[in-house]
ROSE-749213 format. One line per field, with one value per residue (C-alpha): residue in three letters; residue number from 1; x, y, z. Coordinates in Angstrom, 3 decimals. Example, Ala and Ser with C-alpha at 12.3 -4.5 7.8 and 13.67 -1.06 7.14 Angstrom:
<dolos>
resn [ALA|SER] $
resi [1|2] $
x [12.300|13.670] $
y [-4.500|-1.060] $
z [7.800|7.140] $
</dolos>
This chain:
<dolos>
resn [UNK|UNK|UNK|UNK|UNK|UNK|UNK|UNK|UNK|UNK|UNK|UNK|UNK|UNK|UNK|UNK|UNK|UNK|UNK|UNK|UNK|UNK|UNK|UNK|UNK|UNK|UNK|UNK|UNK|UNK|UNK|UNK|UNK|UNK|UNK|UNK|UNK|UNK|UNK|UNK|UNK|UNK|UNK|UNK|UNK|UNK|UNK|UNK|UNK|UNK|UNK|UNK|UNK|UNK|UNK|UNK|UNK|UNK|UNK|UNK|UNK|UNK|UNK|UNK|UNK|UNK|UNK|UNK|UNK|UNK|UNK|UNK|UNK|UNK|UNK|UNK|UNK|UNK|UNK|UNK|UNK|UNK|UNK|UNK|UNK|UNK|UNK|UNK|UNK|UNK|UNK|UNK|UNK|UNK|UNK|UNK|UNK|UNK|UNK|UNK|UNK|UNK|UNK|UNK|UNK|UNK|UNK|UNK|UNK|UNK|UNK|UNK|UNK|UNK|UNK|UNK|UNK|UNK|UNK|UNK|UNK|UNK|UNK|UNK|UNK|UNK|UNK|UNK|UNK|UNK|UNK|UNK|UNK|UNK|UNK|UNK|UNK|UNK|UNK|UNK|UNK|UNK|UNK|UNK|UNK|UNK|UNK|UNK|UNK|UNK|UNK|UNK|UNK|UNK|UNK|UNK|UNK|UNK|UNK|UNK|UNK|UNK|UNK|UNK|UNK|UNK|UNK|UNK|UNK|UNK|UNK|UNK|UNK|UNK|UNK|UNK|UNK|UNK|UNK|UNK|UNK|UNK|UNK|UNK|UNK|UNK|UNK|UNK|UNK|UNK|UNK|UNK|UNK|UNK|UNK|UNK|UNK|UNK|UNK|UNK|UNK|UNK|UNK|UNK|UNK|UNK|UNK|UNK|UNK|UNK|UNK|UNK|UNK|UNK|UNK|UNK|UNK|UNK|UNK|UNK|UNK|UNK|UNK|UNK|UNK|UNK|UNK|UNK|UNK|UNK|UNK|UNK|UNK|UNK|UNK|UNK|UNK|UNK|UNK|UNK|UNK|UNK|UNK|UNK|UNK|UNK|UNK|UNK|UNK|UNK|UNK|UNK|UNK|UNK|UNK|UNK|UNK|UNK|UNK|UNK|UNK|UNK|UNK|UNK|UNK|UNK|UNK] $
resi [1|2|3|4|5|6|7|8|9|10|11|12|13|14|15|16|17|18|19|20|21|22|23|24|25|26|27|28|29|30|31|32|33|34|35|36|37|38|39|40|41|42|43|44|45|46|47|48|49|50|51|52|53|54|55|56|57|58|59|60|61|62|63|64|65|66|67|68|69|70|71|72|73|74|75|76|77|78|79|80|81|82|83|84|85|86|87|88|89|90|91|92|93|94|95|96|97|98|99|100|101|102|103|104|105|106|107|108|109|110|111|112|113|114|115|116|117|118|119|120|121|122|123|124|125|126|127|128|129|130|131|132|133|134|135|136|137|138|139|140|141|142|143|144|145|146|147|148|149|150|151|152|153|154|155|156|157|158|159|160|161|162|163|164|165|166|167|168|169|170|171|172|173|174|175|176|177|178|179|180|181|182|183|184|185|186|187|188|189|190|191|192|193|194|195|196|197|198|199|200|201|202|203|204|205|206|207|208|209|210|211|212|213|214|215|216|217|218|219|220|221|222|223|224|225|226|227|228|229|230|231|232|233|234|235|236|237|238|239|240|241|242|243|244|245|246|247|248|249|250|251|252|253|254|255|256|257|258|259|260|261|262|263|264|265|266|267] $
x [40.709|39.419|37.142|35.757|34.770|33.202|31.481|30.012|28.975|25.660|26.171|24.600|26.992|30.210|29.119|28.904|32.473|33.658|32.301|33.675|37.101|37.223|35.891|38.386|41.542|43.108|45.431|46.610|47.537|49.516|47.635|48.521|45.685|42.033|39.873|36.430|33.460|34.738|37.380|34.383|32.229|35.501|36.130|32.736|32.993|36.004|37.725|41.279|43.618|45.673|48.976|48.420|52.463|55.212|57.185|60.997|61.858|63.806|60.364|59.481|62.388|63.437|67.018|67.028|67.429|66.576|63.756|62.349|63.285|61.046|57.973|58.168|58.595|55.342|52.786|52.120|52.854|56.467|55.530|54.998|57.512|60.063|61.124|59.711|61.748|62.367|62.136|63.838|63.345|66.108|66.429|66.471|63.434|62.871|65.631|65.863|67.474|66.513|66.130|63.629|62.556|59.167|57.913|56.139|57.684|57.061|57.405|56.674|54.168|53.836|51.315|51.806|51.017|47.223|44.759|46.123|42.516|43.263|44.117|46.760|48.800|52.121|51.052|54.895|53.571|52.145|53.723|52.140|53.508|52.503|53.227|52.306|51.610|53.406|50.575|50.549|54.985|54.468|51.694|51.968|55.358|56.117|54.184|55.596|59.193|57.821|55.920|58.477|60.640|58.818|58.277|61.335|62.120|59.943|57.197|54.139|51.119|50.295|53.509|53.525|50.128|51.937|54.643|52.101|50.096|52.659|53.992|51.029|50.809|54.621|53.966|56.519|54.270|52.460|48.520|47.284|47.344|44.309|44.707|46.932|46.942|47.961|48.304|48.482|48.008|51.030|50.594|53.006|51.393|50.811|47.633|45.862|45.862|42.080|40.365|42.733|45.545|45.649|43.402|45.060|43.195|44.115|43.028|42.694|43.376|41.381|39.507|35.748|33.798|31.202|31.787|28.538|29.676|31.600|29.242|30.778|29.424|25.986|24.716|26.598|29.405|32.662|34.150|34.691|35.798|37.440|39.032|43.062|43.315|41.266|38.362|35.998|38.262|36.426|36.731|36.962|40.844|41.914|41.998|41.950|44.966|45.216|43.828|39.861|41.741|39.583|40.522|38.278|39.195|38.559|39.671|41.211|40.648|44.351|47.536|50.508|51.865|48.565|47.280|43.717|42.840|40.910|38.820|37.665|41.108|44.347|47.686] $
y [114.784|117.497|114.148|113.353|116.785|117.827|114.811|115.893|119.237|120.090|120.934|124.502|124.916|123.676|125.838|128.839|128.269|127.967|131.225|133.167|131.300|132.777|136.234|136.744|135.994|138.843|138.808|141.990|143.224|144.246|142.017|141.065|141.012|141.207|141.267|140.122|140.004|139.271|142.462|144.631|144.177|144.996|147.939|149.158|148.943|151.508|148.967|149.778|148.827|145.600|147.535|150.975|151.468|149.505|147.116|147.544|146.520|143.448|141.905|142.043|140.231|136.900|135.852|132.860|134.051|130.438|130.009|133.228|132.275|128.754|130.155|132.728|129.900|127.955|130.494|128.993|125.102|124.656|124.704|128.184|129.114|127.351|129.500|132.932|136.138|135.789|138.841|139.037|141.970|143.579|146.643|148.674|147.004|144.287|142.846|140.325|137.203|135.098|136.143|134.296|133.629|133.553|136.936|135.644|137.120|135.864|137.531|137.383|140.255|141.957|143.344|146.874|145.660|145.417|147.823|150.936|151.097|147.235|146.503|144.603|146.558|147.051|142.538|142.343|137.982|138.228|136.551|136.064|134.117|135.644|135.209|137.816|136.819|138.928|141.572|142.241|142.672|144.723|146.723|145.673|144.694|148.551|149.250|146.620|148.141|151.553|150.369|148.424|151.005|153.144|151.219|149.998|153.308|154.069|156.160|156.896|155.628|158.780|159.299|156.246|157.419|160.128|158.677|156.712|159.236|161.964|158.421|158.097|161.332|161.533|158.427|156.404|154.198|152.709|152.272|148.620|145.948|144.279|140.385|140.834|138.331|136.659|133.432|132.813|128.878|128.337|126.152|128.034|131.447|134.047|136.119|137.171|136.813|135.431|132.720|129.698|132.425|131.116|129.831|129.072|131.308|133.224|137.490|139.028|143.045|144.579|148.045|146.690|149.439|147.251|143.643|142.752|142.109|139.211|138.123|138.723|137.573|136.348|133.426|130.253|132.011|131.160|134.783|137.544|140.709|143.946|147.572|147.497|150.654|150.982|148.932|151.550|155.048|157.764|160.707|160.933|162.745|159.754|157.756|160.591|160.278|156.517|154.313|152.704|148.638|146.129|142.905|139.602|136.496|132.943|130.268|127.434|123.567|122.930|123.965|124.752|121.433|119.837|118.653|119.176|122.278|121.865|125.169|124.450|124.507|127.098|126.787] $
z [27.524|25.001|23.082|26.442|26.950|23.882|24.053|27.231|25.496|23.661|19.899|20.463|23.084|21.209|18.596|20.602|22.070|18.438|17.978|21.344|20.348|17.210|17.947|20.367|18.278|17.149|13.955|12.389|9.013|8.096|8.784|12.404|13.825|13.073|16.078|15.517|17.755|21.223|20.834|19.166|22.481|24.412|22.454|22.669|26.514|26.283|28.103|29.939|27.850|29.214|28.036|28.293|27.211|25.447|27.030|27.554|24.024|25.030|25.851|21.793|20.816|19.752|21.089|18.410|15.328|13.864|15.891|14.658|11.447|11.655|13.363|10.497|8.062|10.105|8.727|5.635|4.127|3.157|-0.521|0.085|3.121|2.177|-0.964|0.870|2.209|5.832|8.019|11.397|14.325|15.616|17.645|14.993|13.174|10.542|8.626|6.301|7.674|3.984|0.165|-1.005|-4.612|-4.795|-3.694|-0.384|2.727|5.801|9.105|12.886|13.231|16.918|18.808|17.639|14.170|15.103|15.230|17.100|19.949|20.333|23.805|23.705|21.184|23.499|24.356|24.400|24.187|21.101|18.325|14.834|12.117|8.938|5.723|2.742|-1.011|-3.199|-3.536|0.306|0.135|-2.099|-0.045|3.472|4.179|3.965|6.671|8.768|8.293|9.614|12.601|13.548|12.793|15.144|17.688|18.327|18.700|21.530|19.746|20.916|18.824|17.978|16.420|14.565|13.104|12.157|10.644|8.603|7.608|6.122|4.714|2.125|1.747|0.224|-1.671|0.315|1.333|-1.607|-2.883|-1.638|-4.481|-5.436|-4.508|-1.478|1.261|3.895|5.518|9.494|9.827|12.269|15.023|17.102|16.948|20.274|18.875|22.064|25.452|24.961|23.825|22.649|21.649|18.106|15.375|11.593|8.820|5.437|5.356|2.681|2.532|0.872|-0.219|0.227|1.960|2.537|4.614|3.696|-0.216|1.259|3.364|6.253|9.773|7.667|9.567|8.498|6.794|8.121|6.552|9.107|8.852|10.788|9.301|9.791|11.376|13.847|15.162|16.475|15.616|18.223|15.671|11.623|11.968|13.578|10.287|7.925|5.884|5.644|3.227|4.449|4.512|4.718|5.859|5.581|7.620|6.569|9.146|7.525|8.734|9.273|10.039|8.176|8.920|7.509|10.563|11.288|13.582|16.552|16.905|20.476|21.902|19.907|21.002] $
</dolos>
């Protein structure tokens, strides 16, 4: 059915729902989620948020541990996965369910790993496979175990800001590494409630003030960008104390499994 009906389709047209597909996935960073154009012109609207408070916390959790385990595992190609740290959330927070041996960890990410004005930060659906190259454990995965932390806890977000900020400023939370990254190509990923929900792409964190260095959102270039934090933070104090992330998305062509991706239509 989705041949017939592309073929029914102009190319300008296809092209354009590539593009509104795309910019409304959100993926984070730690890098959950990244929102990119569709989310921008949402946040600019000062939209109402979808979930304007956390879910009871059973909602965020996984009652198979295996299966959390293997959609984990499903964010990168087994070559990588396969040998990676496996994290697990319990009530309590992350926890690791398998040592790895290759310094990737991989992790389902939730929605209050994205940016903290995204609207559907308390999305008790969301459900991102991600897994982090040894830079971003290093770097990253810290924050993970603190928002989780948190938020399993029933904090507020300004709390968890909080938490995050007097966090780097004790030097518990450590400097990002140059080189860290992610990779989010599972098939069975819940990124937003818009668009096709999923699309299978590597981000890269970095500390690039600039997204135009990259190219980012040039005509033609598939690389896209968004700042972790926040996407549009109303005042300066609201990011003051937390490093200026970067993170640049690049959507790959297939999915972990190696199976091509169809753009027009996520999971």
């Amino acid at each position: 059915m989705h041949g017939t009906f592309l073929r029914d389709i102009t190319d300008g047209e296809e092209e354009i729902m590539r593009k509104n597909t795309m910019g409304a996935i959100v993926i984070t960073s730690f890098v959950l989620l990244v929102g990119l154009g569709t989310v921008h012109q949402v946040m600019a609207q000062d939209a109402t948020p979808n979930y304007p408070k956390m879910a009871p916390i059973d909602q965020y959790l996984m009652a198979d541990r295996g299966a959390e385990i293997a959609l984990a595992r499903s964010a990168a190609p087994a070559s990588i996965s396969r040998d990676a740290t496996v994290l697990v959330l319990e009530r309590q927070g992350y926890e690791t369910a398998v040592e790895g041996k290759n310094g990737f960890v991989c992790v389902v990410a939730r929605s209050w790993m994205g940016p903290f004005d995204w609207p559907e930060f308390w999305n008790p659906k969301i459900r991102a496979a991600d897994c982090l190259n040894p830079q971003a454990a290093r770097s990253i995965v810290p924050i993970f175990y603190l928002r989780a932390k948190m938020a399993m806890a029933g904090r507020s977000k300004a709390e968890m800001l909080s938490a995050l900020k007097a966090a780097y400023a004790s030097k518990q939370l450590p400097d990002l590494e140059s080189g860290a990254m992610d990779y989010m190509m599972s098939k069975s990923s819940y990124l937003t409630d818009e668009g096709g929900h999923n699309m299978p792409h590597l981000m890269f964190d970095t500390l690039v003030k600039d997204a135009n260095d990259w190219g980012s959102g040039a005509e033609g270039s598939p690389v896209m960008s968004s700042p972790y934090w926040f996407f549009s933070p109303k005042e300066p104090t609201q990011v003051k104390g937390l490093p200026p992330i970067l993170v640049f998305l690049v959507p790959a062509p297939n999915w972990s499994d190696g199976t091509p991706a169809d753009m027009m239509h996520g999971h």
